[in-house]
LODREN-982098 format. One record per atom (N, C-alpha, C, O, CB): x, y, z. Coordinates in steps of 0.05 Angstrom, whole numbers, plus 5000, padded with zeros to 4 digits. Glycine has a CB too. Example, Ala and Ser with C-alpha at 12.3 -4.5 7.8 and 13.67 -1.06 7.14 Angstrom:
REM residues 2
526448865156 524649105156 526449345156 528549345169 522649115181 525749555142 527349795143 525850015157 526850235161 528249885114 
***
This chain:
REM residues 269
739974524339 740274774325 740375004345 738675024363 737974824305 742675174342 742475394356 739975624359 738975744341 744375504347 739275634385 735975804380 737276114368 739376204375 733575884418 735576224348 736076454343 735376704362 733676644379 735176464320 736276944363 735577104388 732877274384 732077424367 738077314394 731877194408 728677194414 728077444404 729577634405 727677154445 724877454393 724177664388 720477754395 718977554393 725177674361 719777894398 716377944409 715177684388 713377584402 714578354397 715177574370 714777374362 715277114368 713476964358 715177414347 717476954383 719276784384 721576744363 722876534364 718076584386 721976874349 723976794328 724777094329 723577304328 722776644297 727977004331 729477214323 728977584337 727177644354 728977174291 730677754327 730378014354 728678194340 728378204315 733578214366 727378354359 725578494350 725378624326 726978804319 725278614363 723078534309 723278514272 723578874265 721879034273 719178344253 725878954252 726279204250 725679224212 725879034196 729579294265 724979504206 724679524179 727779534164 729679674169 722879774174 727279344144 729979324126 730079634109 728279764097 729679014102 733079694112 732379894083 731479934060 732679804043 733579954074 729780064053 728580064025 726479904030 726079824007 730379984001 724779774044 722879664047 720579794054 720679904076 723379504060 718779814044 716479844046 714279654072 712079714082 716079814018 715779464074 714279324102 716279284128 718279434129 713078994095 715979094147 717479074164 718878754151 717878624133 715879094193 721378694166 722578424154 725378434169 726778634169 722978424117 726078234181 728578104191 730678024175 730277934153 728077904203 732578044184 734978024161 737577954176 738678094193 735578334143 738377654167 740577534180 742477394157 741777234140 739377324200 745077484160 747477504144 748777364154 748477344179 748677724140 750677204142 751976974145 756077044123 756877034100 748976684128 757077094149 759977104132 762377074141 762577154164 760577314119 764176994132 766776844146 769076924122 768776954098 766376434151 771576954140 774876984127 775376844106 776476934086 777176884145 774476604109 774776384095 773676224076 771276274077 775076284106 773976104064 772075864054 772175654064 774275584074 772275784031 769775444065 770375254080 770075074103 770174834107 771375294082 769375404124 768775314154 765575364151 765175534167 770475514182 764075324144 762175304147 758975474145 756975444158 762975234161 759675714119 758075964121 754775814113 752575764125 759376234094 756075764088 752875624074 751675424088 749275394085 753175484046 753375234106 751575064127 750275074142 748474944150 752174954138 751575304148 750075514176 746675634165 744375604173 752775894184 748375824136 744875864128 741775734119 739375784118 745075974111 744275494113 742775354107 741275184126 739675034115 743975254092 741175164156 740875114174 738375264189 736175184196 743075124181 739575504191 737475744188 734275684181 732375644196 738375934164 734675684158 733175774129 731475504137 729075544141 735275784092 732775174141 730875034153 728575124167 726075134162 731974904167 730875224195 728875274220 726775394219 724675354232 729675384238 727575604199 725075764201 722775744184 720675864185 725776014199 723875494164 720575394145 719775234168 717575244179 720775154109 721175124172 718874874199 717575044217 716074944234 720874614225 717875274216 717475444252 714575484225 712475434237 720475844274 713975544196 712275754182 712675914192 710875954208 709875754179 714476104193 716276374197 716976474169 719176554160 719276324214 714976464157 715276614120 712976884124 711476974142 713776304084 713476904107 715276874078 718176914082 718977084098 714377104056 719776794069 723176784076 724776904046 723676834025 724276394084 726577014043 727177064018 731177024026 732477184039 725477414004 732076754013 734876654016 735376863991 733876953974 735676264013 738776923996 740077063973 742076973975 743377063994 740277343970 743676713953 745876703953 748476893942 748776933918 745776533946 749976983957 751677303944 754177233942 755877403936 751677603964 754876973946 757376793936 757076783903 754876733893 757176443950 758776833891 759876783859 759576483850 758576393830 763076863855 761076353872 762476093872 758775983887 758476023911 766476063897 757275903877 754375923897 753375643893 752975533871 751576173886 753075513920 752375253928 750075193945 749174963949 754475153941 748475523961 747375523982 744675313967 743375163981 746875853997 743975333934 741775153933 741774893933 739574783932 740475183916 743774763933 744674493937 744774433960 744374193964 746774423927 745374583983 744674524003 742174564017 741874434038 746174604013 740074744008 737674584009 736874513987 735174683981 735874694021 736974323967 735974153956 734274313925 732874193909 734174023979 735074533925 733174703910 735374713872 737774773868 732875103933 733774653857 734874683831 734275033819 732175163816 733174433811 737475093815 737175413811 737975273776 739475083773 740075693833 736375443750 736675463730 738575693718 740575673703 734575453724 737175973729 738976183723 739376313743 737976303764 738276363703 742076493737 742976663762 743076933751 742576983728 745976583777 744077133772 743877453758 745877423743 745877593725 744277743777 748677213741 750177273729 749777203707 750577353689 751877233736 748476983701 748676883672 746877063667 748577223661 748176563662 744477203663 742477403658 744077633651 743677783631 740377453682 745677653668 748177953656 748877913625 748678043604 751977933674 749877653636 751777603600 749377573581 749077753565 754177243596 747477363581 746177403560 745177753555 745677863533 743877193562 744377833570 743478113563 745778253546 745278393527 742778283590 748678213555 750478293543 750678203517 750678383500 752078253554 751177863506 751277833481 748977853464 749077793440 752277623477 745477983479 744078043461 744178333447 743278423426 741977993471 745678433467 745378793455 747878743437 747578813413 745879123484 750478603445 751778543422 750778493397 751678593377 752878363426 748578333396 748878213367 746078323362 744478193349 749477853362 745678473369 742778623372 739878453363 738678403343 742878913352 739678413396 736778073390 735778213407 734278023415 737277643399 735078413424 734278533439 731578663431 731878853415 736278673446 728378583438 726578653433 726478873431 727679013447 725378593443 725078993409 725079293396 722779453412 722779693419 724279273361 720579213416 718279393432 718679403461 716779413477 715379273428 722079403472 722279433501 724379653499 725579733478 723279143519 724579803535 726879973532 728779723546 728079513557 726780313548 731279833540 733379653550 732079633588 731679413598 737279833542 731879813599 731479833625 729079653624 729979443633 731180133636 726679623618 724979403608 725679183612 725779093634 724579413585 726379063592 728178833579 728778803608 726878713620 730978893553 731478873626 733278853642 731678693664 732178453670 734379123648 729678853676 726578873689 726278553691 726778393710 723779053665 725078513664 724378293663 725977973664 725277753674 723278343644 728078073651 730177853659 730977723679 731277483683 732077893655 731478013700 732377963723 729877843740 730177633753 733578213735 728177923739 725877763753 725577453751 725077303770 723277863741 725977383722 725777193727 728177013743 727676773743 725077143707 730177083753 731476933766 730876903787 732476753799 733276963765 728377003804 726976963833 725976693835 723976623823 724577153838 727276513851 726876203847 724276193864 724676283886 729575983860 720876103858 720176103878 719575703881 719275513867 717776343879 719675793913 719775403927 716775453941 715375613929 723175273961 716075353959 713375313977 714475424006 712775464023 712274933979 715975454009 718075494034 718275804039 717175954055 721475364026 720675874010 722176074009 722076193982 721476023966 724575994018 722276363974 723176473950 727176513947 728276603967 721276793949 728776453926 731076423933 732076713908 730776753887 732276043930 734276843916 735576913893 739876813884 741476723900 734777273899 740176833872 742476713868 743376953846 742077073828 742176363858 746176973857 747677283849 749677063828 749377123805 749677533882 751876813833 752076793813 755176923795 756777043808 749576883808 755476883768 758577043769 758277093735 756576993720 762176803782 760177253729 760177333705 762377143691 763576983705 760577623703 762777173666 764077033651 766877103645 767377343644 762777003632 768276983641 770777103625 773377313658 773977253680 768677423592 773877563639 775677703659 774477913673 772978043659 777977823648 774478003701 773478243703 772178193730 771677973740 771678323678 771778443740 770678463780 768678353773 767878303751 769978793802 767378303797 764578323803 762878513813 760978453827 764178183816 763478773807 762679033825 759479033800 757779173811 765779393824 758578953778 757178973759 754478793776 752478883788 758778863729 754978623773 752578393777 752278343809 750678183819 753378063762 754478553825 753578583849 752278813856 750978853877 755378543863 752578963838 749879183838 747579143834 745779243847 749679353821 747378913809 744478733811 743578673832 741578743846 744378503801 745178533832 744078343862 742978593886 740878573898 747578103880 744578783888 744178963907 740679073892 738679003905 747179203908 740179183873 737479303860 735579073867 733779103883 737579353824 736078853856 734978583869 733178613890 730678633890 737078413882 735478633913 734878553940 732778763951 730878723967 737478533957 733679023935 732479303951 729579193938 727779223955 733979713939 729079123921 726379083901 724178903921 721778943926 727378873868 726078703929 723778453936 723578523964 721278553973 724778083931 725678573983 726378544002 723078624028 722478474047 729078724000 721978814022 719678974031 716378724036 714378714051 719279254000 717578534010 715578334006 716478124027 714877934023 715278233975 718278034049 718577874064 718777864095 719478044111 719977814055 718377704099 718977794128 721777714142 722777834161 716777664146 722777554130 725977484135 727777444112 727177344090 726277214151 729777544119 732177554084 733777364104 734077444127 734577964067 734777134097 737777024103 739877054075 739176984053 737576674112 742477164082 743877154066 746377024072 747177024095 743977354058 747876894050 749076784059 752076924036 752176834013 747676474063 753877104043 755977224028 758277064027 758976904044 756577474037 759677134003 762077043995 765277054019 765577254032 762377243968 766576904021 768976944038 770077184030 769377294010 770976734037 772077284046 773677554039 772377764057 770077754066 773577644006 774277974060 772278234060 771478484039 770578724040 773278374080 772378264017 772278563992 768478603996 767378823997 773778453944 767378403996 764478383992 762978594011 760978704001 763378073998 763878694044 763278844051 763479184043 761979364051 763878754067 765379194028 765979454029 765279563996 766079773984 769279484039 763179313985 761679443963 759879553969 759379753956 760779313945 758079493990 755179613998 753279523984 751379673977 754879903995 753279203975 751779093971 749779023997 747478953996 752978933959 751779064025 748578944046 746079124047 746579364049 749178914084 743779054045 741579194063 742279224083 744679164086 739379104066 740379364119 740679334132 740479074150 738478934148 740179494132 742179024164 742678784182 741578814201 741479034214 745078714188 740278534210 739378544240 741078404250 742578484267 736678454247 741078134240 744077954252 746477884231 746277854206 743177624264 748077874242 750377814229 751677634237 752977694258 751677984227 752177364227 753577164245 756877144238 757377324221 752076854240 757977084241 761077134237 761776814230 760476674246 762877274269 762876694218 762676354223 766576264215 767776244194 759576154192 767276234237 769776134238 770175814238 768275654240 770776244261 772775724235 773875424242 773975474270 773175674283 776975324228 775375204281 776675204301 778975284307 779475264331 776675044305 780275364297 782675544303 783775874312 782376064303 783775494285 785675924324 786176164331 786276424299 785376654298 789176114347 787976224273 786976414249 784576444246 783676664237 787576334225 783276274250 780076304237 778876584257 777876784247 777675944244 779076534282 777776794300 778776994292 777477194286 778176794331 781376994290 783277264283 781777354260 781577604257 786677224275 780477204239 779877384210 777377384216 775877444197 780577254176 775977334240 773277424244 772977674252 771377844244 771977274263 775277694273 775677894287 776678144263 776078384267 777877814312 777678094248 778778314227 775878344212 775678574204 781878194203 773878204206 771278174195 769578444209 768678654201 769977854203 769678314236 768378554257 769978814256 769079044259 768578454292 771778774252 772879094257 772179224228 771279454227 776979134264 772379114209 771379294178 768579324184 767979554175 771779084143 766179204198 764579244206 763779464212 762179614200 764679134217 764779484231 765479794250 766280004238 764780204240 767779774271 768880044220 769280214199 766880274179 766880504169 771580124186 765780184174 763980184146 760580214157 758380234146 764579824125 761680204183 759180344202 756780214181 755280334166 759180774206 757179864187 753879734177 752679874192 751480084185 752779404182 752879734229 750879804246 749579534245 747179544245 749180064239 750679284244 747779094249 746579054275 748178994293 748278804242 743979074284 742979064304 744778884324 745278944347 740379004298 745678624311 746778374333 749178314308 748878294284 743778034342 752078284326 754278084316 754877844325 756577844343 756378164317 754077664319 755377344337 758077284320 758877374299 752776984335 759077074338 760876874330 759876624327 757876584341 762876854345 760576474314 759976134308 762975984305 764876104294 757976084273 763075764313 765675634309 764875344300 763375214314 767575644336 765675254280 764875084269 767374854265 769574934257 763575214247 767074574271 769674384269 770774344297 773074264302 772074514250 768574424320 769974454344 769874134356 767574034355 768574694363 771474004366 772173674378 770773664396 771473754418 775073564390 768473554391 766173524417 764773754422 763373804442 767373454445 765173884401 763574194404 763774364422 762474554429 761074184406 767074204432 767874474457 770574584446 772174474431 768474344496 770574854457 773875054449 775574974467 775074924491 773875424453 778074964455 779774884476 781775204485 782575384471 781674594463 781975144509 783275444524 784075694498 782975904491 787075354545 786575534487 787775774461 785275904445 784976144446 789875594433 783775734431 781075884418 779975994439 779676234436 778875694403 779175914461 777176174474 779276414481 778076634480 775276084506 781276424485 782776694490 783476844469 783877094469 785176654501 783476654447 783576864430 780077054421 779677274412 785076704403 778276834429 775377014420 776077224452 775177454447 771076734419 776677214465 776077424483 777577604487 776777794500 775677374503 780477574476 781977774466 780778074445 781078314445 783877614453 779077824428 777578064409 774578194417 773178354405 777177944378 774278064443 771478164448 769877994436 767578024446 770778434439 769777844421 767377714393 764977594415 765877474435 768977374365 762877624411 761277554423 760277284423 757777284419 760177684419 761477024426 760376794421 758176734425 757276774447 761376654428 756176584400 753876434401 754276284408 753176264430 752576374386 755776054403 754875784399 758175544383 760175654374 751675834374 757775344383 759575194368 758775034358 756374994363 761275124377 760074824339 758674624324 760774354321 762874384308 757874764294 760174104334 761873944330 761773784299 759773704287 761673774352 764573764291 765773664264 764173314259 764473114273 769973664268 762773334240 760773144233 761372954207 761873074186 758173294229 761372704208 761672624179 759772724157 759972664133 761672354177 758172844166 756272864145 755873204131 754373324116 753472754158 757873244146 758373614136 761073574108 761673754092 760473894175 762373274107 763273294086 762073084063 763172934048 765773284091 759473154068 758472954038 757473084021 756973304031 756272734039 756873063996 756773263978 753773263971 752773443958 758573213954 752373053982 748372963982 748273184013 747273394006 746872433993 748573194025 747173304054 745673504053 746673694041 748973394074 743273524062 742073754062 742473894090 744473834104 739373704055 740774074099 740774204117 738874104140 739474054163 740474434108 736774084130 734773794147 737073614164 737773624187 732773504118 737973454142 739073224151 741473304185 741973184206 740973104119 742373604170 744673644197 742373684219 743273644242 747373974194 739973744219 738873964234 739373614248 741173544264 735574204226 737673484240 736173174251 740873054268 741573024292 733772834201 741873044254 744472984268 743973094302 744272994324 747273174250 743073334292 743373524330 744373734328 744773814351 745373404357 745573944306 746174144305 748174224316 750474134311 744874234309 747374474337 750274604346 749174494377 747074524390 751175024340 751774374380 751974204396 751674384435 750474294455 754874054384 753574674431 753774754448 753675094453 755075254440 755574624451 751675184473 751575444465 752475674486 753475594507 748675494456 752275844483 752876124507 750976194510 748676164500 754676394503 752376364532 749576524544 747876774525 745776914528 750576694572 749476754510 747276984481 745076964482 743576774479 747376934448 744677234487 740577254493 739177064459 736677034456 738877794492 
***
């Protein structure tokens, strides 16, 4: 497993206060161009390391629609913010909506309960709405969510949806790391590199940006991929060689850690 970047603790860079938090807490984000190459493996990887290190309290947020991060660690999610949206919706529809609550109440309580708690981690799962229509609604949740709990942990991993529409809602808190997670190929860097530059526009500010390359043949880049990461500046972490067991649909994150992880790293503090 790739070491994360050191901090007065051993884990990770020096613990900065998340926004809207009321305590101190670390916060590492996980997102890629694509689908595919490897976001949720990565967090899910993470999120290991740092229960074995007892580096908790930890609070995972899956912010993918399409959301798998609990299957990859092993965790049974019942409800998500999305389905909690809709029922709330077809209760005020058909008006089943407790009389001795205010709707803001009600809301309160619903949403809470979708805080998965494990022995590990506490998880939240954002989840998708039904039928036609954005997701700018239940990603506001998720955003109230996050600002809510966030204060109570000491590390958030998140692990976001492909694309870059997801950045330019302002669903992130503040970032300490941000990993970037590409394929092996020159497209894949290129839409990292377009990742980093909306970055920069939208002035996150995360303390740290890496790169990750994931699917790499022996876990090394060959000439064309590294020229193109240094064309864009991207700061490479690390790489990960292509595993049979990154395409099975049982694998946990344990299991890759125990394979050997990322096989090969840079000089990234």
């Amino acid at each position: 497993m790739l070491p994360l970047p050191q901090s007065d603790d051993g884990i990770g860079a020096p613990v900065s206060p998340i926004k809207g938090a009321n305590r101190y807490g670390y916060s590492h984000h996980c997102r890629g161009r694509k689908g595919g190459v490897g976001k949720t493996t990565t967090c899910g990887m993470i999120i290991d390391y740092l229960c074995k290190k007892k580096n908790g309290p930890i609070l995972v947020v899956d912010a993918d629609a399409n959301s798998n991060l609990n299957e990859v660690l092993g965790v049974e999610v019942e409800t998500t913010l999305g389905d909690i949206r809709e029922e709330m919706a077809q209760a005020e529809l058909k008006g089943t909506m407790p009389k001795y609550m205010t709707k803001a109440e009600y809301a309160d309580m619903k949403f809470s309960s979708a805080l998965v708690e494990e022995d590990d981690f506490d998880m939240l799962v954002m989840g998708r709405t039904q039928g036609k229509g954005c997701y700018c609604f239940v990603n506001g949740v998720l955003k109230t969510q996050v600002d809510k709990y966030a204060g109570n942990y000491r590390y958030m991993v998140m692990d976001n949806e492909a694309g870059l529409e997801y950045l330019s809602r302002g669903t992130l808190p503040h970032v300490d790391t941000m990993l970037l997670i590409s394929d092996c190929s020159r497209r894949g860097i290129q839409a990292a590199a377009r990742i980093a530059e909306l970055v920069k526009d939208l002035e996150l500010h995360p303390t740290q940006l890496y790169l990750i390359v994931n699917r790499a043949p022996q876990g090394e880049l060959n000439a064309g991929v590294l020229e193109e990461i240094q064309k864009h500046d991207l700061p490479l972490l690390g790489s990960c060689p292509r595993t049979s067991l990154c395409t099975s649909t049982t694998v946990t994150a344990s299991q890759l850690q125990g394979a050997g992880g990322y096989a090969r790293q840079t000089g990234a503090p």
